[in-house]
C-alpha positions in Angstrom: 40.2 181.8 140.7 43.3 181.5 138.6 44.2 178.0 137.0 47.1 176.2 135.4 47.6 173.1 133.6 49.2 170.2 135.3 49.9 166.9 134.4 48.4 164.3 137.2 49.1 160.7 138.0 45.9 158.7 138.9 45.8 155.4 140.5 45.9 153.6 137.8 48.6 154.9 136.2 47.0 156.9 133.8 48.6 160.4 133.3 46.4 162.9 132.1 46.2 166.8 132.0 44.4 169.0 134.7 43.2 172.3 135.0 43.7 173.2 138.7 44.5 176.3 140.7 47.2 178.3 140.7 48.9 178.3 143.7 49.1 180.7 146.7 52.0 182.3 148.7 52.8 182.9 152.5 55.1 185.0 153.3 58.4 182.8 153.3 57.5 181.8 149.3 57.8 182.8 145.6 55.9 182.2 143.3 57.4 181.0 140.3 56.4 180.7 136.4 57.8 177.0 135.6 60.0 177.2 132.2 61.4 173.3 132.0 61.2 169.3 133.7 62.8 166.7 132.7 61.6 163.1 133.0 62.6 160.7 135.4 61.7 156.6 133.9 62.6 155.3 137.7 60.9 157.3 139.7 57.8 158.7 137.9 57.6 155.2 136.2 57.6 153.5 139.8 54.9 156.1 140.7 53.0 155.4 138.0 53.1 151.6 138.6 52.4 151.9 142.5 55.6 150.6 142.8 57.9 153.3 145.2 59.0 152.3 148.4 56.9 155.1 150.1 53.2 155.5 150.2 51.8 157.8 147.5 48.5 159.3 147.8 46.9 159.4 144.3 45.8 161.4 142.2 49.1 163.7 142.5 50.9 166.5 140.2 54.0 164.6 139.1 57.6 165.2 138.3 60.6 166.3 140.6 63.2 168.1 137.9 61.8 171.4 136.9 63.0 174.6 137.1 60.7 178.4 137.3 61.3 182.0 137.7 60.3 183.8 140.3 57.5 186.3 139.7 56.1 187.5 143.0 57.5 187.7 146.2 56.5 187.2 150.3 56.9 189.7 152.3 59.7 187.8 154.5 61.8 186.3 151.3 65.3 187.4 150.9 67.0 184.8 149.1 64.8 184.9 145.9 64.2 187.8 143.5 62.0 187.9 141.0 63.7 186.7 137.7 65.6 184.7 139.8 66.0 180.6 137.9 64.8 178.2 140.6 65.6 174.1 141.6 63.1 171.6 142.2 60.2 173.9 142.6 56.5 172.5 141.9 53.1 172.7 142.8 52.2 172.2 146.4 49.6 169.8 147.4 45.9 170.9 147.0 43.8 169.2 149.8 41.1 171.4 148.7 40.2 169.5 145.2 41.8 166.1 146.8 44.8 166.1 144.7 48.4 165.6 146.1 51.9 165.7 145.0 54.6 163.4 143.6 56.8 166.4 143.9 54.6 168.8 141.4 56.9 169.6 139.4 54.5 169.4 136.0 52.7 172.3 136.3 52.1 175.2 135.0 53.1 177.4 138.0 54.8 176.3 141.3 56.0 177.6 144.3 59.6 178.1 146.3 60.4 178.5 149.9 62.7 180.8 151.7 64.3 178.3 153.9 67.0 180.4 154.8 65.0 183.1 155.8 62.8 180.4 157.8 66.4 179.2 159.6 67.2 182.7 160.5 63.6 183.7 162.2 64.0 180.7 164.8 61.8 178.7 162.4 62.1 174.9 163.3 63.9 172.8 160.5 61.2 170.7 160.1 59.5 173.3 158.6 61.7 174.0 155.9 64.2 171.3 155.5 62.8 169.6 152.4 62.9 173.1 150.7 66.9 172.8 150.8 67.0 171.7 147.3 65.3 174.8 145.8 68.4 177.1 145.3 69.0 179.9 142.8 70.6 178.7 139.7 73.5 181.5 137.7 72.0 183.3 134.7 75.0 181.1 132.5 73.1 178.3 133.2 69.9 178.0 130.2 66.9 177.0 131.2 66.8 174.1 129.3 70.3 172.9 130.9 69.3 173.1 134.3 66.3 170.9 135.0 69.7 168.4 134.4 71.1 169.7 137.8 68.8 167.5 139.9 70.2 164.4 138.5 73.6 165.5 138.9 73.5 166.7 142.1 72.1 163.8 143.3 74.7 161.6 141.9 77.2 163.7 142.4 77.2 164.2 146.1 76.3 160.0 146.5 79.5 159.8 144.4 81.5 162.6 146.8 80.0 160.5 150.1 81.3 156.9 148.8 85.1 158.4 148.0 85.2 157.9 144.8 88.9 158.9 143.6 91.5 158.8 141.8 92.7 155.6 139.9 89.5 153.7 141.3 87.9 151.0 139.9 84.5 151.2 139.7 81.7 149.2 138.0 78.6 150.9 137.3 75.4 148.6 136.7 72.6 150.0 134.7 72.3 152.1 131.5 69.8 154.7 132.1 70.4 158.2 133.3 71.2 158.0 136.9 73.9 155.6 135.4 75.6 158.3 133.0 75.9 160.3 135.5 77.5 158.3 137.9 79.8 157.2 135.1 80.2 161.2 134.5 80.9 162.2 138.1 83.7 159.0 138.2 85.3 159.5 135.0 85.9 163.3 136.2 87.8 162.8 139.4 90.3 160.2 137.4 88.8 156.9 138.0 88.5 153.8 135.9 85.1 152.9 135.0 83.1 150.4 133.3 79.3 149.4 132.9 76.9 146.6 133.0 73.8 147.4 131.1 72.0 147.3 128.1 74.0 146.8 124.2 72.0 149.3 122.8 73.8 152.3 125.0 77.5 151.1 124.3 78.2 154.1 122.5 76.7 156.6 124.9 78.3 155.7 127.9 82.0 154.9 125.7 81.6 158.4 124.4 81.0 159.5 128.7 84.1 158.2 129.2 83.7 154.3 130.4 86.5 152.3 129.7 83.9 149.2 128.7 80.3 148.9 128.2 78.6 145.3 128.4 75.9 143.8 127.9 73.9 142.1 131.0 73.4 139.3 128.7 76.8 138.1 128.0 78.1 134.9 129.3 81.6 136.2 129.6 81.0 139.1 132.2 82.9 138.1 134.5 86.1 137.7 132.3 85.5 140.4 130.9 85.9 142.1 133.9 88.7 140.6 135.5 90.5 141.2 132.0 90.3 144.3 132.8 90.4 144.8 136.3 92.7 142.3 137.3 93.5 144.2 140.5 90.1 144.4 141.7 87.1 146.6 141.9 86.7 148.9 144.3 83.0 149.9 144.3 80.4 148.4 142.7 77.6 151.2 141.9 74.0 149.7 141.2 72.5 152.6 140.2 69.3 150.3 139.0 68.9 148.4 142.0 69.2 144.9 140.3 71.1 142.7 142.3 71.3 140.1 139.7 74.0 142.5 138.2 76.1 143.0 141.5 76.3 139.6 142.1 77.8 139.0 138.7 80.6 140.9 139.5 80.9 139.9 143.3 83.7 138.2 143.1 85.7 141.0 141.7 85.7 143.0 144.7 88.4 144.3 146.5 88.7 143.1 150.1 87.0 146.3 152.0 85.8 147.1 148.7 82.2 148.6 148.1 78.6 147.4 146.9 76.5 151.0 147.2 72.8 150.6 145.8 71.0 153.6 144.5 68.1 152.8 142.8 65.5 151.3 144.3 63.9 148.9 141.8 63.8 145.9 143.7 64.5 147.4 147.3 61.8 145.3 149.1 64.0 141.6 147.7 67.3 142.9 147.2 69.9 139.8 147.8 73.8 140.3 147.3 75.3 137.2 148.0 78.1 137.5 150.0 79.9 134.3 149.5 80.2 135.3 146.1 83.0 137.5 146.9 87.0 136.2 147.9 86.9 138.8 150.7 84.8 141.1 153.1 83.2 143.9 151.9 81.3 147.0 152.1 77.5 147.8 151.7 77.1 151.6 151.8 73.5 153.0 153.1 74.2 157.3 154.3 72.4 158.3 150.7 73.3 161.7 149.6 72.3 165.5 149.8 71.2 167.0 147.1 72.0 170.2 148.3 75.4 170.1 149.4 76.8 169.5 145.7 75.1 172.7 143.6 77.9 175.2 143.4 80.1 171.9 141.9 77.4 170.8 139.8 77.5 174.6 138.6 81.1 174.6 138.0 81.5 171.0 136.1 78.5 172.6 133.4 80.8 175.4 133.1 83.5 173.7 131.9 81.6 172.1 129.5 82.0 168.6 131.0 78.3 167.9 132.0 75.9 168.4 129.2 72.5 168.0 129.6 72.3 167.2 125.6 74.0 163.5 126.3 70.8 162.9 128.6 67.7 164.5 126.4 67.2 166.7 123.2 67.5 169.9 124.2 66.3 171.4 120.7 62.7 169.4 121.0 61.3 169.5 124.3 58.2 167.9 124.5 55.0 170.6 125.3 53.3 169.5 128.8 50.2 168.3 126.8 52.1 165.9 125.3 53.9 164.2 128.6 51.8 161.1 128.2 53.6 160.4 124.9 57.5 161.0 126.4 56.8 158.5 129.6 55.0 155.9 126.5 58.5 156.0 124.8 60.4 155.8 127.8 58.8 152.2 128.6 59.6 151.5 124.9 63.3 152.7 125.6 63.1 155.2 122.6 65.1 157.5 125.4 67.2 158.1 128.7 64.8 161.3 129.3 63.0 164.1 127.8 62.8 167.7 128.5 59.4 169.3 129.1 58.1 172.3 128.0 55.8 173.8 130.7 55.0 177.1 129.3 
């Protein structure tokens, strides 16, 4: 039996490295040698601190933003090629050694489905639906650059479903990287943005393009904001999923205007106060589809206007032995994310 490295989340939150097997094919599947991940501090941290909103089984082969190459084939695929760059591809779940997945992304080795293949043999959907995500990426696109497209395409096609346009005014809550991107994504189609979040990011998200960046902590928020939105704010994005934030700025909002919550940090007490607001108002709940946005995503890199290096070093990825020490920093802020090595 072959085996890989992988790096595992236990139930109590201890991340360690495993040697496990590598995986197996059917016939709809690739299997692909991983190249890159990138970190995620609200989702893998939320993992790690039995904190996401659905049940986890533990211990599990973390990380959702890595990217592989195909190296060998099923018999049925014909939408992969070997050499081909792959999304979201991980490990699958090894009920055999009791290990599961948080998406398996951290591994040495991980596997891609044909979905479209799948679709076109009368295959039902439930079968392949969640394999959507895994799409070819172009060889323009480096390795390193596109574990980045996860992010972004998530973001990006919540962005596309809320309307985001033109001359907008949009407040963006938080300060890690979900944040940037949304501030990214809004900045590109023309709209006016600023940010509540943390003083030590100012810079950053000036240099993405936000018109303001504050500081949760300051007392003048709200003047700050209606100095420079005295029109209004159309949406409100949480990308945290603070409420303390939104409410801060409640009374801002346009009448129809829009509170969407993305992250899901405090999910299970969430509390926007309506009355804090002069008029009615929006609370949008349709999510996104990863999917749908990829050939976008593609074309905004190639213009030069997303770049993965304003979200992690690109020239110092971190080697998968190591990943304990990137998820340490990112609880000590040292980081939005860091790239992975998982040669």
């Amino acid at each position: 039996m072959y085996t890989m490295k992988a790096a595992v989340v236990n139930e109590n939150g201890s991340l360690e490295i495993r040697e496990v097997p590598v995986p197996e094919i059917n016939e709809y599947q690739v299997l692909v040698k991983m190249c890159y991940g990138s970190t995620c501090a609200g989702t893998d941290q939320g993992l790690m601190d039995k904190k996401h909103p659905s049940p986890i089984f533990y211990p599990s082969i973390l990380g959702h933003e890595s990217v592989g190459r195909v190296i060998k084939t099923g018999s049925k695929v014909t939408s992969f090629k070997k050499g081909d760059l792959v999304s979201r591809v991980g490990a699958p779940a090894m009920s055999e050694i009791g290990l599961g997945i948080c998406w398996g992304g951290f591994a040495q080795y991980g596997v891609a489905t044909d979905w479209l293949a799948m679709e076109r043999d009368g295959i039902p959907r439930s079968q392949w639906e969640k394999a959507r995500v895994q799409k070819v990426i172009p060889d323009d696109i480096g390795e390193k650059t596109a574990p980045m497209m996860i992010t972004w395409r998530e973001t990006l096609s919540y962005t596309n479903r809320l309307g985001v346009k033109a001359g907008d005014n949009v407040l963006v809550t938080g300060s890690g990287a979900n944040a940037l991107a949304f501030v990214r994504h809004c900045v590109y189609v023309g709209a006016n943005v600023a940010v509540i979040g943390s003083a030590s990011r100012e810079e950053l998200f000036i240099k993405a393009g936000a018109k303001v960046s504050m500081d949760y902590k300051a007392a003048d928020l709200a003047q700050r904001l209606k100095d420079l939105f005295p029109d209004g704010i159309d949406y409100i994005i949480d990308a945290v999923g603070y409420s303390g934030n939104v409410n801060k700025a409640l009374s801002l909002i346009k009448r129809n205007g829009c509170v969407a919550v993305y992250g899901w940090h405090s999910r299970d007490k969430y509390a926007v106060n309506p009355f804090a607001a002069s008029h009615s108002f929006r609370v949008y709940n349709d999510g996104y589809d990863e999917p749908e946005t990829h050939d976008e995503v593609i074309k905004r890199i190639r213009e030069g206007f997303l770049d993965a290096s304003m979200w992690y070093d690109m020239d110092s990825p971190v080697p998968l032995e190591d990943i304990a020490s990137a998820y340490a920093a990112l609880r000590e802020r040292k980081a939005l994310k860091y790239l992975i090595d998982l040669a």
